[in-house]
C-alpha positions in Angstrom: -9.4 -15.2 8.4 -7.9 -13.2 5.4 -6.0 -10.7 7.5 -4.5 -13.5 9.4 -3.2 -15.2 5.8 0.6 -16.6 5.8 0.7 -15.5 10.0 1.3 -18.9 10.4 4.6 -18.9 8.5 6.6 -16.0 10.0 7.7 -15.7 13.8 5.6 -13.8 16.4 6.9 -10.3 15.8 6.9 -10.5 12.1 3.0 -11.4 12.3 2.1 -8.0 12.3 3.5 -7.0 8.7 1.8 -9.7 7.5 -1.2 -8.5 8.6 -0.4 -5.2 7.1 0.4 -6.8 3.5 -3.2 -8.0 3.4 -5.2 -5.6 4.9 -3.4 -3.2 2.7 -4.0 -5.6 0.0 -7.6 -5.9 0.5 -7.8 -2.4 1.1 -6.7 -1.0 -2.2 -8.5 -3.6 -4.1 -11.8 -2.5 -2.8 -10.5 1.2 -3.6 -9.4 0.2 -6.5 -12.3 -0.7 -7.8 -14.5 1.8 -6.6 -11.8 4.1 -8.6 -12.2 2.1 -11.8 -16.2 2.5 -11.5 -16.1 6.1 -11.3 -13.5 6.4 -14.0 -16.2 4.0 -16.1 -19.5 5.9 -15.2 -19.0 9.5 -14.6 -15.7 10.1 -17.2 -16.3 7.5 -19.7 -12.7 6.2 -19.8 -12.8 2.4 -19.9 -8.9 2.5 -21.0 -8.2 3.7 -17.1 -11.0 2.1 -15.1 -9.6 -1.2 -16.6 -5.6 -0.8 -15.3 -7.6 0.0 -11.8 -9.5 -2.9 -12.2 -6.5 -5.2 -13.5 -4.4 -3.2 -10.1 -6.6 -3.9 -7.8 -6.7 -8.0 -8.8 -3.5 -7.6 -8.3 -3.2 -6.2 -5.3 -5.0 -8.5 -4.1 -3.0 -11.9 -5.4 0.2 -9.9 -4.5 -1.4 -10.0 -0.8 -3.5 -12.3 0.2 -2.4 -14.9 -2.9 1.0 -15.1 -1.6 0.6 -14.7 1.9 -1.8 -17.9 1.4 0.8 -19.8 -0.6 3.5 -19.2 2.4 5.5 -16.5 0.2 5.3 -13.7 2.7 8.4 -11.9 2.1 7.7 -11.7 -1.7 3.8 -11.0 -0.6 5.1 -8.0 1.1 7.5 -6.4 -1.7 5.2 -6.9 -3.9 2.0 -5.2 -2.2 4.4 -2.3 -1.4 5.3 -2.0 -5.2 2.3 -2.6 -7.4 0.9 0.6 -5.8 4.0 2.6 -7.6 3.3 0.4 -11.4 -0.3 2.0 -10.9 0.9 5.4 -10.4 3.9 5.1 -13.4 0.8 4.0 -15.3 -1.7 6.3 -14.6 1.3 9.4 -15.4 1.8 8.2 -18.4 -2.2 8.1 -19.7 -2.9 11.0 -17.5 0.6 13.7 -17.1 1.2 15.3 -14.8 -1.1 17.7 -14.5 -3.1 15.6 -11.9 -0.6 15.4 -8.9 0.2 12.1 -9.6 3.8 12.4 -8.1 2.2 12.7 -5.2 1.2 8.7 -5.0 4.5 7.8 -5.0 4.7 8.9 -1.5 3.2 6.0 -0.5 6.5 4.5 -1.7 8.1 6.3 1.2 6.2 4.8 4.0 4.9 1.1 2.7 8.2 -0.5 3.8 8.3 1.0 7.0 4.8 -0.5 7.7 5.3 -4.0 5.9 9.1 -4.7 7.3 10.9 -4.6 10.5 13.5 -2.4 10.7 16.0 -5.0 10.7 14.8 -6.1 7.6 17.3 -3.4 5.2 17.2 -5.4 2.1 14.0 -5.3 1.8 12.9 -1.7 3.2 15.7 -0.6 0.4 14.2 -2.4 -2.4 10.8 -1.2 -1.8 12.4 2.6 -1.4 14.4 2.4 -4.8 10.8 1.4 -6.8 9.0 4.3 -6.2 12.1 6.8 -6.7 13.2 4.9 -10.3 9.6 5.1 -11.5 9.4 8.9 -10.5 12.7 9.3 -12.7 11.2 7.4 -15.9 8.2 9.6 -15.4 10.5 13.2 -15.4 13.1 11.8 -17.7 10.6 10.7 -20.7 8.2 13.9 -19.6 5.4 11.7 -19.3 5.5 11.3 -22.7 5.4 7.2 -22.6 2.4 5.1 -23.4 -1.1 5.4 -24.3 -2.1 9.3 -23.7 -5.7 10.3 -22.1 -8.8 11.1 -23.7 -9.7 14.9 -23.7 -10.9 15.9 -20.4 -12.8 18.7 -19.7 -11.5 21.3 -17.2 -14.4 19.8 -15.0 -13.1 16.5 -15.0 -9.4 17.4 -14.9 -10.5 19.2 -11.5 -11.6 16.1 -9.8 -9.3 13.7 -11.1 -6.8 15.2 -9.4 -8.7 16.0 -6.2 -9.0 12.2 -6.7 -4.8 11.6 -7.7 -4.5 14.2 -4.5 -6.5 11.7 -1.9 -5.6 8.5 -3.1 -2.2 9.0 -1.3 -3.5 11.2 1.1 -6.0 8.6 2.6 -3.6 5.5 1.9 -0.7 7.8 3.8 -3.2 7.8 6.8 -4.9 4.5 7.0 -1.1 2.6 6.7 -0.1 5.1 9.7 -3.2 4.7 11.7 -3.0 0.6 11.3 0.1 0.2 12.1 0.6 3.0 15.1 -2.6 0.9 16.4 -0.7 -2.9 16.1 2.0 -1.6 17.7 0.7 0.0 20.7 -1.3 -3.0 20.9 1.3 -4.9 20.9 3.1 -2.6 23.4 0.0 -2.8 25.8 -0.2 -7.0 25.4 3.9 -6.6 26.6 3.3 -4.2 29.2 0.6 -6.1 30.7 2.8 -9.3 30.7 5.5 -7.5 32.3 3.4 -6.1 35.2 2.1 -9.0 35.6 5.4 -10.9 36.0 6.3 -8.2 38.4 3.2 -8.9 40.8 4.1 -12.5 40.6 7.9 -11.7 41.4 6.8 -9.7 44.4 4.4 -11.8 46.2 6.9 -14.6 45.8 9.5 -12.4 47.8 7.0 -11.4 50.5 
């Protein structure tokens, strides 16, 4: 029922970004929060398990909340942005010594699995985001905002093993989703097709 959210409001082939926004949505909230426990419990550092917690609330409004109230273009941009706020966010508290440029290549494939591609505007807006925050974050030298509590070397080590998967897995599951819808999609139009076709030829014989 969740993942279907706001379907109802778009046209048939625009259904399946919709479904991305909130699985996506759902997704990184639970993440999210799993992120903002460990952060809590094993580093002590309430200041960042709380902008994970706030992000993945967020996340999940931005999906699911707007999707539910019929905004599904909005629902999209905005599920394929929040993700780059967290990362601009977590540089600044953090620096940059915990790959956390590397999140923002999430920016790069988000709109390409949340819009069609006749949908420009938006793909464009969602494309600019990531690649203005990643030009705050050089131009001020990360030097904006609260600044982290001393890590050990220890932690350092695993927050950005952490920093390093975060976009790794997201990368994967937003590929492996929406490769799977659309070969699905594919097979459901194939099978229509040949189907059409065994009609069309017993009707001429």
């Amino acid at each position: 029922y969740l993942l279907h959210l706001g379907t109802d409001n778009v046209e048939d082939h625009d259904k399946i970004y919709v479904k991305q926004a909130n699985t996506n949505g759902l997704f990184f909230f639970i993440l999210d929060t799993l992120l903002a426990l460990i952060f809590f419990l094993c580093f002590k550092d309430s200041h960042l398990a709380s902008g994970l917690i706030i992000s993945g609330i967020l996340f999940l409004l931005g999906s699911l909340g707007l999707n539910y109230l019929g905004k599904t273009t909005l629902s999209r941009l905005s599920t394929a942005s929040i993700g780059s706020f967290l990362v601009a966010y977590c540089s600044f508290y953090i620096g940059p010594d915990s790959f956390i440029s590397a999140s923002l290549m999430l920016g790069a494939i988000f709109p390409f699995v949340y819009f069609s591609i006749k949908e420009k505007t938006n793909i464009i807006i969602c494309l600019i985001i990531p690649f203005f925050i990643y030009l705050v974050l050089i131009t001020t030298d990360y030097n904006f905002g609260p600044k982290k509590i001393d890590y050990t070397d220890s932690s350092l080590f695993w927050i950005r093993i952490i920093m390093f998967l975060i976009p790794y897995i997201g990368i994967l599951a937003n590929s492996w989703i929406a490769v799977a819808e659309r070969e699905k999609k594919n097979d459901e139009l194939y099978e229509s097709k040949k189907l059409i076709e065994t009609i069309f030829f017993a009707l001429t014989h």
